[in-house]
C-alpha positions in Angstrom: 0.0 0.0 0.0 1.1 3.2 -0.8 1.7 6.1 1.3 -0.4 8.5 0.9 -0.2 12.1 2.7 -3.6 13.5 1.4 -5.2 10.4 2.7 -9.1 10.2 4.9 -7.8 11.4 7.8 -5.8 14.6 6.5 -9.5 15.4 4.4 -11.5 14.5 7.4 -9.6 17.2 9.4 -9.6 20.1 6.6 -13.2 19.3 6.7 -14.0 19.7 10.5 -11.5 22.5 10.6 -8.4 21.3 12.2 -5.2 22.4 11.9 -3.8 18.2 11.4 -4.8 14.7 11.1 -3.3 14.6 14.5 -6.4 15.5 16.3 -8.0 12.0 15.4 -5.8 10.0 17.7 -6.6 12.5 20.7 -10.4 12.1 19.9 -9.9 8.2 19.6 -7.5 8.0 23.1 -10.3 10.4 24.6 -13.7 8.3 23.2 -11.8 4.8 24.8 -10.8 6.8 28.0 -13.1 9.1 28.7 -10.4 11.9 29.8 -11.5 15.0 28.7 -14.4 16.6 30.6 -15.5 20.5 31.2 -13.4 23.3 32.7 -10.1 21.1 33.1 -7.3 22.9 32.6 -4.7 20.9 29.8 -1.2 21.0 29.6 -0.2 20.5 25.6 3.5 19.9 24.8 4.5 19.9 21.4 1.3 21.8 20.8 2.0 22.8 16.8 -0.1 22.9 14.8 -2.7 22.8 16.9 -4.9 20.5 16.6 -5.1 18.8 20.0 -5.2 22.1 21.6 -8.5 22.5 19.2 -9.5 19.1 20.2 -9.3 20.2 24.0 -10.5 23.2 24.0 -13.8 22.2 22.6 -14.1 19.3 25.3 -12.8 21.9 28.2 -15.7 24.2 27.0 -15.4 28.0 27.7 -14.5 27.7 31.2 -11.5 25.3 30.5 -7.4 25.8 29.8 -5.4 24.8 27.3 -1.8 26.1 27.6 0.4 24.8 24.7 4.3 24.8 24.4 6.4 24.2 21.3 9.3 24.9 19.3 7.2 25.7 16.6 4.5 28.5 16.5 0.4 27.5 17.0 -1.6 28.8 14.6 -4.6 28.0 15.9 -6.7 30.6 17.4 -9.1 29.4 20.4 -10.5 31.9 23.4 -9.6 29.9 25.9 -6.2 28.3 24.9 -2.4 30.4 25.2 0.5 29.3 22.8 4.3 29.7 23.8 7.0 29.2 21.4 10.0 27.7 23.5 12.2 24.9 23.8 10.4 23.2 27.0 13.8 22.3 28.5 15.1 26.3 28.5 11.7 27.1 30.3 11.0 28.1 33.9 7.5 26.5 34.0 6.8 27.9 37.4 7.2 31.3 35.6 5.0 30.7 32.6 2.5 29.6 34.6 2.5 32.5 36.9 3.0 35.2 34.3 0.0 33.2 32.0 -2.4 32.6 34.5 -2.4 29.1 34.7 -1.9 27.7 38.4 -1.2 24.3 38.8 -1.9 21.3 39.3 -3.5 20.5 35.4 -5.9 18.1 35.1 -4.2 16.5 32.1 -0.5 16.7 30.7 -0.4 15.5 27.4 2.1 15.1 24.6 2.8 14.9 20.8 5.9 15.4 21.0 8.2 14.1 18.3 12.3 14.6 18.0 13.5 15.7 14.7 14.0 12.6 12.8 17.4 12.1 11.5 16.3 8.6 9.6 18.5 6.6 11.9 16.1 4.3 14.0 17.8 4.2 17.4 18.4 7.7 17.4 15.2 8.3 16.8 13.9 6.2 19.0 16.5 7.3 21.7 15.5 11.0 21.4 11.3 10.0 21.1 12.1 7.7 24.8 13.9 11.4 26.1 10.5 13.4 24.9 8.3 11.0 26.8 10.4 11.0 30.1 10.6 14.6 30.2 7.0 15.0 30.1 6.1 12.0 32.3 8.8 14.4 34.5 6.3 17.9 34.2 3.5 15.1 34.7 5.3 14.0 38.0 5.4 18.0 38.8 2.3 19.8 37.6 -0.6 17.2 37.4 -3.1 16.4 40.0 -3.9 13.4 41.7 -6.2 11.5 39.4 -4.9 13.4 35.9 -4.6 11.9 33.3 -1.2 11.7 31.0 -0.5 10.8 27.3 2.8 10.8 25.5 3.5 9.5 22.2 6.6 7.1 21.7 8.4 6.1 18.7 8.1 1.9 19.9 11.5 0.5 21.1 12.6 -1.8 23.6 12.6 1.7 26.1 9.3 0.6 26.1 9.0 -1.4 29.1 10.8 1.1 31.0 8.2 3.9 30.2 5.4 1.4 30.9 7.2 0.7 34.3 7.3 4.3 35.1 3.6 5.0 34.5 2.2 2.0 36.4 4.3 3.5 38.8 2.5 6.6 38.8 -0.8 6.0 37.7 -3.6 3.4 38.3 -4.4 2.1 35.4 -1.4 2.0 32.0 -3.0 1.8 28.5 -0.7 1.3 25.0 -2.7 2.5 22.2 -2.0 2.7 18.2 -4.9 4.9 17.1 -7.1 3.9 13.6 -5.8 6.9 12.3 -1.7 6.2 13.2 -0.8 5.3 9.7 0.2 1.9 9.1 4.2 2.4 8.3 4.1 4.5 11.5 6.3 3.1 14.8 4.5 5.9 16.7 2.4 4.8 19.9 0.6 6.3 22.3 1.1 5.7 26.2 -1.7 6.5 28.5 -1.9 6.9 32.4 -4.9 7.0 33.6 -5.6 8.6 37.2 -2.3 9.6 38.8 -2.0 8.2 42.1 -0.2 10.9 43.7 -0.2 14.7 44.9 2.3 16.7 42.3 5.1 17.7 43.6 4.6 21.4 43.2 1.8 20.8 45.9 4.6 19.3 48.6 6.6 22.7 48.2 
């Protein structure tokens, strides 16, 4: 089968107005997990372009947060969301959140972050595994007891140490390779489901 960029998914999302195909294996984690409800407040890293923030925001509703970090700008425009353009390992996160509005705990951290591929597999990999534990980290900091917590992964054998680390954390682990994940893809998508913990910016 051929690979096709312009495929259901992308149409499907210039239809319903998102900014990627993306936003398809949110909605599909979200529908199985039920994680998204009114006025939570959602942590996005590797927000661009967008779409999960869009996806979010209309399951947060009006009186819900989204803040979004990412190398790369957000184009999206949503009332209820803010976009910052940083590397998330330069930022003071304490500071953002102060300056933004947004004081935590979050109800959900999630991530689509992705390194910059170089076309070498364990690099790849290696840098994807470093993208998950730094947000499981922010997860460990800023989300409440009984958030919720997603993270893509490019699948290696760091697998089982990320899977370790959530059951650690969380009370239920889920592995999920959405409908809409093409089929050549390695991505998958690791989900903790209620955190069993106080963050530590509460302990402070």
């Amino acid at each position: 089968m051929t690979y096709n960029p312009r495929d259901h998914y992308f149409k499907k999302a210039k239809q319903q107005n998102f900014a990627a195909r993306s936003v398809f294996k949110l909605e599909e984690i979200d529908q199985k997990f039920k994680l998204l409800k009114p006025k939570q407040m959602v942590l996005d890293l590797g927000a661009s372009p967008g779409s999960w923030s869009q996806y979010c925001a209309q399951k947060v509703g009006p009186q819900g947060h989204i803040l979004g970090v990412d190398l790369k700008p957000v184009t999206a425009k949503l009332s209820n969301a803010v976009f910052i353009q940083a590397d998330l390992r330069d930022l003071n996160l304490e500071q953002i959140f102060k300056e933004h509005g947004f004081p935590p705990p979050f109800d959900l951290v999630i991530s689509d972050m992705a390194p910059n591929t170089t076309g070498i597999r364990m690099t790849d990999q290696a840098r994807s595994f470093e993208l998950c534990e730094l947000a499981l980290n922010i997860s460990k900091r800023f989300l409440k007891k009984d958030g919720h917590f997603i993270c893509k992964l490019f699948h290696s054998d760091d697998f089982t140490d990320l899977r370790n680390q959530i059951k650690e954390d969380f009370q239920q682990f889920h592995a999920v390779k959405p409908d809409s994940t093409r089929k050549i893809s390695k991505e998958i998508f690791l989900v903790g489901v209620r955190k069993k913990h106080d963050p530590d910016c509460l302990s402070k």
